[in-house]
SEKOL-93159 format. One line per 2 residues: number of its first residue (from 1); for each residue z, y, x of C-alpha. Coordinates in Angstrom, 1 decimal. Layout:
N
NUM	Z:Y:X ~ ...
END
This chain:
377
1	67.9:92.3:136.3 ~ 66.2:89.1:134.4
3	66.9:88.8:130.6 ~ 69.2:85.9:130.9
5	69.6:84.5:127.3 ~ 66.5:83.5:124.7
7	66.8:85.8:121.8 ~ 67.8:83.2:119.4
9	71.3:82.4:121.2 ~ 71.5:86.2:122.0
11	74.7:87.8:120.0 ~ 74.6:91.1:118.5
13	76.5:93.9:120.2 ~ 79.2:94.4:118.2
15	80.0:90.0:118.2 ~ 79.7:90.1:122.3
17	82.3:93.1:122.2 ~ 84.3:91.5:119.7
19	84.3:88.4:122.2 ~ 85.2:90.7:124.7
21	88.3:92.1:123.3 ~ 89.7:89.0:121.9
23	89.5:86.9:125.2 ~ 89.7:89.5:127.7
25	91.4:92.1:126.4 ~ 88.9:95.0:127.0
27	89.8:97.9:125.0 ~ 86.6:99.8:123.3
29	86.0:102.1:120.8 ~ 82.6:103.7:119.0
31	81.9:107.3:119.1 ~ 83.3:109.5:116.3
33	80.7:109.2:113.0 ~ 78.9:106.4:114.7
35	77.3:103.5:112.6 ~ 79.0:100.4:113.1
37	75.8:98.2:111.0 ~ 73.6:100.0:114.7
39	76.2:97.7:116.7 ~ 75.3:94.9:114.4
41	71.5:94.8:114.5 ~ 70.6:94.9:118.2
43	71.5:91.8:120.0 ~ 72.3:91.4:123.4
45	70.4:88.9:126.2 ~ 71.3:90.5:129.5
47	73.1:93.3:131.8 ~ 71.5:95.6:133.9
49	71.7:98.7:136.0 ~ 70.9:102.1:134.2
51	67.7:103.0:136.1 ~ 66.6:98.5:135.3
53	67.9:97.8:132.2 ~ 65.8:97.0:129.3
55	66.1:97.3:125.9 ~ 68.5:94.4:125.4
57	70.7:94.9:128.1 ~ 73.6:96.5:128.2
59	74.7:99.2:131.0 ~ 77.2:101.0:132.5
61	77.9:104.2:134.0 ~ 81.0:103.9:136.7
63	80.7:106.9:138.5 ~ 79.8:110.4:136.8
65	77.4:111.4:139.7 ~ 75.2:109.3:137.9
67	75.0:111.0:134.7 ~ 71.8:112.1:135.1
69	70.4:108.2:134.5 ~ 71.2:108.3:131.7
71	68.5:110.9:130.2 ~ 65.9:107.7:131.1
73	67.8:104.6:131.4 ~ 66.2:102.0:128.6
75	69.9:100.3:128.4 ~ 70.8:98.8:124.7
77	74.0:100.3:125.2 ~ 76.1:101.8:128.0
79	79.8:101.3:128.9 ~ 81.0:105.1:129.6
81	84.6:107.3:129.6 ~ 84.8:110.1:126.6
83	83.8:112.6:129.1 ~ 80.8:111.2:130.1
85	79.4:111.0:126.4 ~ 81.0:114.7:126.0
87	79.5:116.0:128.9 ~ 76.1:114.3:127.2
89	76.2:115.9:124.6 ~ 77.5:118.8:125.5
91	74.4:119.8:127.5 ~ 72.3:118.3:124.3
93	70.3:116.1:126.6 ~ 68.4:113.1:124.0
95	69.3:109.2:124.1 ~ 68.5:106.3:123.2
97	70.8:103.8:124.1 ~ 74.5:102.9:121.7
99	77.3:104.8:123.6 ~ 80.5:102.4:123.8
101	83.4:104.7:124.8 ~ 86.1:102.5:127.3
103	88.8:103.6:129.9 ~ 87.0:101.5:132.8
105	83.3:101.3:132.7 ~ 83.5:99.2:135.9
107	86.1:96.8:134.6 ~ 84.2:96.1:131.4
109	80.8:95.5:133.4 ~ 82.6:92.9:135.3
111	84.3:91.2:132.2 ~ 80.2:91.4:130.7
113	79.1:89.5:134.0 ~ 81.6:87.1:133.6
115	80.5:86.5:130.0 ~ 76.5:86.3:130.8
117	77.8:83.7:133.9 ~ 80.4:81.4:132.2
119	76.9:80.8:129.4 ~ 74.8:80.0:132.4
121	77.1:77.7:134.1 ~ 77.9:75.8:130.8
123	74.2:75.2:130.7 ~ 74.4:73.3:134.3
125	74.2:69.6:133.6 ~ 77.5:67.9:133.8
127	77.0:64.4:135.6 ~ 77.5:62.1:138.7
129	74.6:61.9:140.4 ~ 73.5:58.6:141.1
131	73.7:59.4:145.0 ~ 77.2:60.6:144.9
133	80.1:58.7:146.7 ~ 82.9:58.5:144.4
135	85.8:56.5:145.2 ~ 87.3:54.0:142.8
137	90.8:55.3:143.0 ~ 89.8:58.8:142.8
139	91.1:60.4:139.0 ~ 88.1:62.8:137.1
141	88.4:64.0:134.4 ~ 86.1:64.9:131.1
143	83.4:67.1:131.7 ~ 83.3:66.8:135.4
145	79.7:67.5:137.3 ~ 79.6:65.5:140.7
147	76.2:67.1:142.1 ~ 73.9:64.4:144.4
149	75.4:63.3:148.4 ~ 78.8:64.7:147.2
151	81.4:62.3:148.5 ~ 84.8:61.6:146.7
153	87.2:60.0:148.8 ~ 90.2:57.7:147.7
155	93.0:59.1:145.5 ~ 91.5:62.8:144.4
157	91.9:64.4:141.6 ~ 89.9:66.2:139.7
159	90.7:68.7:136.7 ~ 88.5:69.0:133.3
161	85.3:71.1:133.6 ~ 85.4:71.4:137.5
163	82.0:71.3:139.1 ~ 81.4:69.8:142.4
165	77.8:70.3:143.9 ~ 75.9:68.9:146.0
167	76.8:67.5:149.6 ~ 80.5:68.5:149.0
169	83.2:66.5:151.1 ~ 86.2:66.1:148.8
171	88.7:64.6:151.2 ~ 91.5:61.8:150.5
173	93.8:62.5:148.5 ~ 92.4:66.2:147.6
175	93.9:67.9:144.2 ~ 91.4:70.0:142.2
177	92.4:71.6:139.1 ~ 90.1:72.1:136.2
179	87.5:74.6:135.4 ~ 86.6:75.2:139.2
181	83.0:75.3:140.9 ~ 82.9:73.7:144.2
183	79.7:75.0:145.9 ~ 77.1:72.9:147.7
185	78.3:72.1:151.4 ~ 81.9:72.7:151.0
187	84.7:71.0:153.4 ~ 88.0:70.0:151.4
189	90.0:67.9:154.0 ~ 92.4:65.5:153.3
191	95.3:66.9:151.6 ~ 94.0:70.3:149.9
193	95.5:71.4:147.2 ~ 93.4:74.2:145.0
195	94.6:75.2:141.7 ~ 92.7:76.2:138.3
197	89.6:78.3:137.8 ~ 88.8:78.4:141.8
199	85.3:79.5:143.3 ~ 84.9:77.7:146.5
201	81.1:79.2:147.9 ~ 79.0:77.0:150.3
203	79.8:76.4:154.0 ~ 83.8:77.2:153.3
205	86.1:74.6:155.3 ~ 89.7:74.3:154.1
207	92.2:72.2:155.7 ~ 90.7:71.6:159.2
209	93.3:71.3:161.9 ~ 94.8:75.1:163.1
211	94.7:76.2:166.7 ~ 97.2:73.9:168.2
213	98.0:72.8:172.0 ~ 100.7:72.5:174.1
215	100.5:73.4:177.9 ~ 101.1:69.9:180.0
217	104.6:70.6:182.0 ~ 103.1:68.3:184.7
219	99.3:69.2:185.0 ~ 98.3:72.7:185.3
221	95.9:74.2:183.2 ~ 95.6:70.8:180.3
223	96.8:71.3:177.0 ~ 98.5:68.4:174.4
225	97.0:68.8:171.2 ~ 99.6:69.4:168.6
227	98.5:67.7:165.5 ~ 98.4:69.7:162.5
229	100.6:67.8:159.9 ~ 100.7:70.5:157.2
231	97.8:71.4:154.4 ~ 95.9:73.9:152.5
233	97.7:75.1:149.2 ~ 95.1:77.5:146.9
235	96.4:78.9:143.9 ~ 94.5:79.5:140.0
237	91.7:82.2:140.1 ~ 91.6:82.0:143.8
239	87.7:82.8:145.3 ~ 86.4:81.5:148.7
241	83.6:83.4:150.1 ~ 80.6:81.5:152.1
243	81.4:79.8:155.3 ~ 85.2:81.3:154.9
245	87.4:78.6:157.0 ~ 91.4:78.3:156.0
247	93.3:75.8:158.7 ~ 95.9:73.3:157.8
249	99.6:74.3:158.6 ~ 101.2:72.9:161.6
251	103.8:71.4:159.5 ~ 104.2:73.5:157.0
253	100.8:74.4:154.5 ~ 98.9:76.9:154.3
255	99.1:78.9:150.9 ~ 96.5:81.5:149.1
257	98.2:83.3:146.2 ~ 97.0:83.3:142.5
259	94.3:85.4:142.6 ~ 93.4:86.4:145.9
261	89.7:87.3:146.6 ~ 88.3:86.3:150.5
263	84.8:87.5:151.3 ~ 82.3:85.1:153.4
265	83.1:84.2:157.4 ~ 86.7:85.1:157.3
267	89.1:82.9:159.4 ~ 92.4:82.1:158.0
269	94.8:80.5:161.0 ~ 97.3:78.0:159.9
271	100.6:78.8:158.3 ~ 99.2:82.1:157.2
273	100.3:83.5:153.5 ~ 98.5:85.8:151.5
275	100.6:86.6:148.5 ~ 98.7:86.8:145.3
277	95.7:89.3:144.6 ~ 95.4:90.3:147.7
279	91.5:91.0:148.4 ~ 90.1:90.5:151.9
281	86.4:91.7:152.8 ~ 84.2:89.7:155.3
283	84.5:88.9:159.5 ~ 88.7:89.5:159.0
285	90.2:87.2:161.5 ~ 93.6:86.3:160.6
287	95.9:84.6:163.4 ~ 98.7:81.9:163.0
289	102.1:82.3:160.8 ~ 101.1:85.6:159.5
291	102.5:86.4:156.0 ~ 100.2:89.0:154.1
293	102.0:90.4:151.2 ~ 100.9:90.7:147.4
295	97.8:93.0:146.4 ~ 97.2:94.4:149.7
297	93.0:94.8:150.6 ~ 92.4:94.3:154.0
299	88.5:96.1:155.1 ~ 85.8:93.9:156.9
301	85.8:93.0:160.4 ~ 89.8:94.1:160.5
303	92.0:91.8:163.4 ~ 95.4:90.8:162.4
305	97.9:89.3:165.4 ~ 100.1:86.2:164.6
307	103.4:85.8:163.3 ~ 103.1:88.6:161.5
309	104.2:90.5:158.2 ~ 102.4:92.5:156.3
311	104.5:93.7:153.0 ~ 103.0:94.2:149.5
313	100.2:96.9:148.8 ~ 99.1:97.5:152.4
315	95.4:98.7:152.6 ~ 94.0:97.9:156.1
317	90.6:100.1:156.7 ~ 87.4:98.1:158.3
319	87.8:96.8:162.0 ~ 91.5:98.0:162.0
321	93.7:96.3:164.4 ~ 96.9:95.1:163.2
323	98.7:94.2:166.2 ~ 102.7:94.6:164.6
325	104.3:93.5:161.4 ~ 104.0:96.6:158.7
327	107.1:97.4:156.5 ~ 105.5:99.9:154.3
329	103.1:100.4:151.6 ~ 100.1:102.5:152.2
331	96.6:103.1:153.8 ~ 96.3:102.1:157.8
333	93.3:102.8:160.0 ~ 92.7:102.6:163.4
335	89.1:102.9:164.5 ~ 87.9:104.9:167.3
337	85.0:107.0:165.8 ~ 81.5:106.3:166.5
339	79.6:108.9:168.4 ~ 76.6:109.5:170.5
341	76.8:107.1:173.9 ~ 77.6:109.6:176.3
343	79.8:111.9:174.6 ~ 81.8:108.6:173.4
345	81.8:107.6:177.3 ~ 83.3:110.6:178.2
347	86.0:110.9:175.5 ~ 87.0:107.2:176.8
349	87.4:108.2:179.9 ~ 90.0:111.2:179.2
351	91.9:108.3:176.9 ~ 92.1:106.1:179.8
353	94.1:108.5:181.7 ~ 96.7:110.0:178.5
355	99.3:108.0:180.2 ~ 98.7:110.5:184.3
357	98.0:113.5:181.7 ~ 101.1:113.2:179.6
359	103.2:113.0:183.5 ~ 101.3:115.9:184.2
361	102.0:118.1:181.2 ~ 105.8:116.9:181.5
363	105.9:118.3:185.1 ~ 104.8:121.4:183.9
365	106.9:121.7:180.9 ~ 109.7:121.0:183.4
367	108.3:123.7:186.0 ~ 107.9:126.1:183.6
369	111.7:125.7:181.9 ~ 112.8:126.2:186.0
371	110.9:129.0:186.1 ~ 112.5:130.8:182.8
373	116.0:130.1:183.7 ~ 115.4:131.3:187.4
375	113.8:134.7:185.6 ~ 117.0:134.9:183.2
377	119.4:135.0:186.2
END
């Protein structure tokens, strides 16, 4: 990875993890009889990956099949569990990098991430582009970036800190709290409502009318459009993956939870609820007046039918189809396995016909009962 900071707005190790712990709350500790003034002197410009790091980046080790890196990563420093390091040293193997013991590697390599991206976002310019659109009613606050061809129609508002870039459509009468980034190309229609701290990636349309009609009593086969009266209602920390598309409700809105995660090309109908920190992975199709419950993680490419419910902490495996409403916690999968063509043919064509072979093993069960009670007599 790139060294992202110059090294004389680079902070030493022991200030970024002091950072870390007072606004995040990561927990960390240094190895038994280890020199704190080490921490001190090497500074930090960057994160990387064990086998890419450099020497002022700092690592991590997530998953102990990966131990072995560590004999030649570079890293500054590397995030690992007490085991890991014991395991290290254990087998005596020789290091160079500043062990930093912590429960969750993982977790503290996202919260580092975080860190390197909030610096490089606050060095984004913050203006309005000459060649934006902004409306004279529309309410912005301090801080506000309004990238170039980003329109701003009448009556939005728009937190402290938020960024809106380039060719964004901020519809009338749009709410957008503060500290959001509103990628370039992004959809908001009329009505939206998005809370604080939101990530809304390019291509993503929220608040375009649901999948609405009415079949004409009179003429068979036309349709009445039924127009989609309801909004879009996204909650604080909420993030929008590329070219994701949430519908207005019918007449009711649409609501994301705090803290729910959608990955790119998902397709959220209208009146669906997804309850908060609930974290759904690309291509999901989601149908109308489906409620998805709190801190469930629903797999790629899964299908869920409408007018749904899904209760809290449901995991949904990748291309699942959810077809009726689930009631209880726990894991669901239901994909037919991949296998060679022909062998995949054939097992198809013996699943076709379960319904004639479960008659068939009936009648016998029931032939063979006749038979047994004729023998007893």
């Amino acid at each position: 990875m790139p060294v992202l900071l110059a090294s004389e707005s680079a902070p030493s190790l022991l200030e970024l993890l002091t950072q870390l712990e007072q606004n995040s709350g990561l927990d960390w500790v240094l190895p038994d009889g280890t020199e704190r003034s080490a921490y001190e002197q090497i500074q930090i410009r960057g994160i990387g990956s064990l086998q890419n790091a450099g020497e002022t980046e700092l690592s991590f080790l997530a998953n102990p099949k990966l131990r072995a890196q560590l004999n030649d990563t570079r890293a500054a420093a590397v995030f690992m569990r007490a085991d890991d390091l014991s395991a290290l040293n254990q087998a005596e193997a020789s290091y160079t990098f500043l062990p930093i013991i912590c429960d969750s590697p993982y977790f503290a390599y996202a919260l580092i991430a975080q860190w390197f991206e909030s610096l490089r976002v606050k060095q984004l310019p913050k203006a309005h582009h000459p060649s934006a659109v902004i409306h004279p009613s529309a309410t912005i606050a301090e801080g506000v970036h309004i990238g170039p061809h980003a329109v701003i129609e009448a009556n939005v508002h728009i937190g402290r800190g938020t960024r809106v870039e380039g060719n964004a459509y901020v519809g009338n009468g749009v709410s957008i709290g503060s500290d959001c980034h509103i990628h370039p190309n992004v959809v908001l229609y009329h009505g939206t409502e998005i809370g604080d701290r939101c990530i809304i990636h390019g291509g993503a349309v929220l608040g375009a009318d649901g999948f609405g009609f009415a079949p004409h009593p009179q003429q068979e086969g036309q349709w009445a459009k039924i127009a989609q009266l309801g909004k879009v209602v996204i909650g604080n920390d909420v993030e929008i993956g590329a070219n994701t598309t949430i519908d207005r409700g019918a007449l009711d809105a649409t609501q994301i939870g705090d803290g729910v995660k959608l990955d790119n090309q998902i397709m959220v109908a209208h009146n669906v609820i997804i309850g908060p920190h609930t974290a759904i992975a690309a291509c999901v199709g989601i149908a109308g007046s489906t409620h998805i419950g709190a801190r469930c993680i629903i797999g790629g490419a899964a299908m869920i039918s409408g007018h749904l419910t899904i209760t809290d902490d449901v995991q949904v495996s990748g291309g699942t189809a959810i077809t009726s409403s689930v009631h209880q916690s726990g894991r669901l999968t239901g994909v037919y396995p991949y296998q060679e063509h022909r062998q995949w043919q054939r097992n198809a064509a013996v699943i076709s016909q379960l319904s004639s072979l479960r008659k068939r093993v009936r009648d016998l069960e029931r032939a063979l009962q006749a038979s047994a009670t004729e023998t007893e007599k």
